[in-house]
C-alpha positions in Angstrom: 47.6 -131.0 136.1 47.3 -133.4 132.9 48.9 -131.8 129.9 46.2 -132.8 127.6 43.5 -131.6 129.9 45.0 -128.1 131.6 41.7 -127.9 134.0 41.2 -131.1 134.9 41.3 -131.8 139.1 41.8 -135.6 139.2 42.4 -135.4 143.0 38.8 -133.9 142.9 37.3 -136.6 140.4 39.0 -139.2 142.5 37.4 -137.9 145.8 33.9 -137.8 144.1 34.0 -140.9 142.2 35.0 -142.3 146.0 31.9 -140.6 147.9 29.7 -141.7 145.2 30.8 -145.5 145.5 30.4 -145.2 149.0 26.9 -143.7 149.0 25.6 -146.2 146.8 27.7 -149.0 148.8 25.5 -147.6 152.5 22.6 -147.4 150.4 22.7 -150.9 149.2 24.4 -152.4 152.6 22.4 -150.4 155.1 19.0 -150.0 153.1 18.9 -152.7 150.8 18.4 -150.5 147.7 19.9 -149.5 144.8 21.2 -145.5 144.7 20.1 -145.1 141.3 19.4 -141.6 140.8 16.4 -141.9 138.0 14.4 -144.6 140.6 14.0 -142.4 143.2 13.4 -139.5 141.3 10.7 -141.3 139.4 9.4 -142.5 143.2 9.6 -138.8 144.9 7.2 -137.4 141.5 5.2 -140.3 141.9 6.1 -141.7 138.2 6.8 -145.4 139.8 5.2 -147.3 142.7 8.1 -149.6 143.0 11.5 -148.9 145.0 12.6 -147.7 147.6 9.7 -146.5 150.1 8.6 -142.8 149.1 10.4 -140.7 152.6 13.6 -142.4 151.4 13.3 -141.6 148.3 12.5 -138.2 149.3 15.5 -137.9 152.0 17.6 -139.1 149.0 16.9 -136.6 146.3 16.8 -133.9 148.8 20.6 -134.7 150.3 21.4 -134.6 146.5 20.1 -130.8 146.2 21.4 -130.0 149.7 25.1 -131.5 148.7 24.8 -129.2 146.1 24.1 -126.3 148.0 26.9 -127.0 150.6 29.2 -127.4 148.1 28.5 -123.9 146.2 28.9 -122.2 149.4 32.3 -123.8 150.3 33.7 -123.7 146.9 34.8 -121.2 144.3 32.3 -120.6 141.0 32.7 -123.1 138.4 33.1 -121.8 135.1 30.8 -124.1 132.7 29.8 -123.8 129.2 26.6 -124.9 128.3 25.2 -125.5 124.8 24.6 -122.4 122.6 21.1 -123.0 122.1 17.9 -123.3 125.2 16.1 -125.4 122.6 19.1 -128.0 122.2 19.3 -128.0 126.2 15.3 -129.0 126.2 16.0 -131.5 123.7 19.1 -133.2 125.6 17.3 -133.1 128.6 13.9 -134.6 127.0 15.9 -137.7 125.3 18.1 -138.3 128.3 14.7 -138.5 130.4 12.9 -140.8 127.8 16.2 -143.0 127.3 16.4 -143.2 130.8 12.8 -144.3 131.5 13.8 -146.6 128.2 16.7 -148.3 129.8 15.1 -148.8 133.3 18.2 -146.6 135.1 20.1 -143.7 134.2 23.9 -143.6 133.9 24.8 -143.6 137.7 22.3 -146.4 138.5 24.1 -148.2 135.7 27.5 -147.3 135.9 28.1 -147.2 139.5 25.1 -149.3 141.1 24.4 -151.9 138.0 27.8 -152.5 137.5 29.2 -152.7 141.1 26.8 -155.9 141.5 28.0 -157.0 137.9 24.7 -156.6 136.0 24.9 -157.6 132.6 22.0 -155.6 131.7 23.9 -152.4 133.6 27.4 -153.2 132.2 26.0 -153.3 128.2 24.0 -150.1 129.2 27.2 -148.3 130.6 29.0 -149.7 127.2 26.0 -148.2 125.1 25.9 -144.9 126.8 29.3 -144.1 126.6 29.6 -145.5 122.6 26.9 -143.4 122.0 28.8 -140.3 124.0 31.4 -140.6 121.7 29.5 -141.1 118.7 27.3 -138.1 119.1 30.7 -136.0 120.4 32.1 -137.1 116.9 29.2 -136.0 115.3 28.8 -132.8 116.4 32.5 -131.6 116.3 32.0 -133.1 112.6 29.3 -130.4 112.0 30.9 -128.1 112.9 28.7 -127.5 116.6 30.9 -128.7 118.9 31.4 -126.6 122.3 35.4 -126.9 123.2 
């Protein structure tokens, strides 16, 4: 346990970060592609034409959802706390969706996928994403709005 963060796992975050590198390390060795999460959603809704072929794609996002249902019923509930408004939800998800499609990747095809093959385009996105974290973090405590 971190004093400054009484519920933080970093044995967790460490195993995670770990099975995510190495996802996107088979993905790019064994396939050829990048894991980026965004792409092969944008490829499985028929948003892009480009990528990886559309059944990979598909196999891809569809591990993603089943991960998530293993881990839920092989784990205790995690207590989260979400934003005290549906309509600000909407919103965050709306901009991170256009800034995505703006940016060509989202922050894991970035962060871990750009930046593993040190993309300069992927490392000043990562940099940009997580300035503009902080900024709008800032912002919001400042207002008064934030969700601690």
């Amino acid at each position: 346990m971190l004093a400054m963060f009484p519920h933080a796992q970093p044995i967790e975050g460490l195993i995670g970060g770990l099975l995510i590198g190495l996802s996107a390390a088979i993905m790019l060795l064994g396939a050829g592609r990048i894991a980026g999460v965004s792409g092969m959603a944008a490829r499985v809704l028929g948003l892009s034409r480009s990528g990886a072929p559309w059944s990979i794609a598909a196999l891809f996002i569809a591990g993603l959802l089943l991960g998530a249902l293993v881990f839920q019923e092989f784990s205790a509930p995690i207590e989260a706390q979400y934003a005290p408004s549906t309509i600000a939800v909407i919103a965050a998800g709306l901009l991170t969706g256009f800034g995505t499609r703006l940016g060509n990747g989202c922050t894991s095809g970035h962060g871990v996928c750009g930046m593993s093959r040190f993309s300069r385009r992927s490392i000043i996105a990562t940099i940009t994403f997580i300035l503009s974290g902080m900024v709008t973090v800032a912002l919001v405590n400042a207002l008064g709005g934030g969700w601690s």
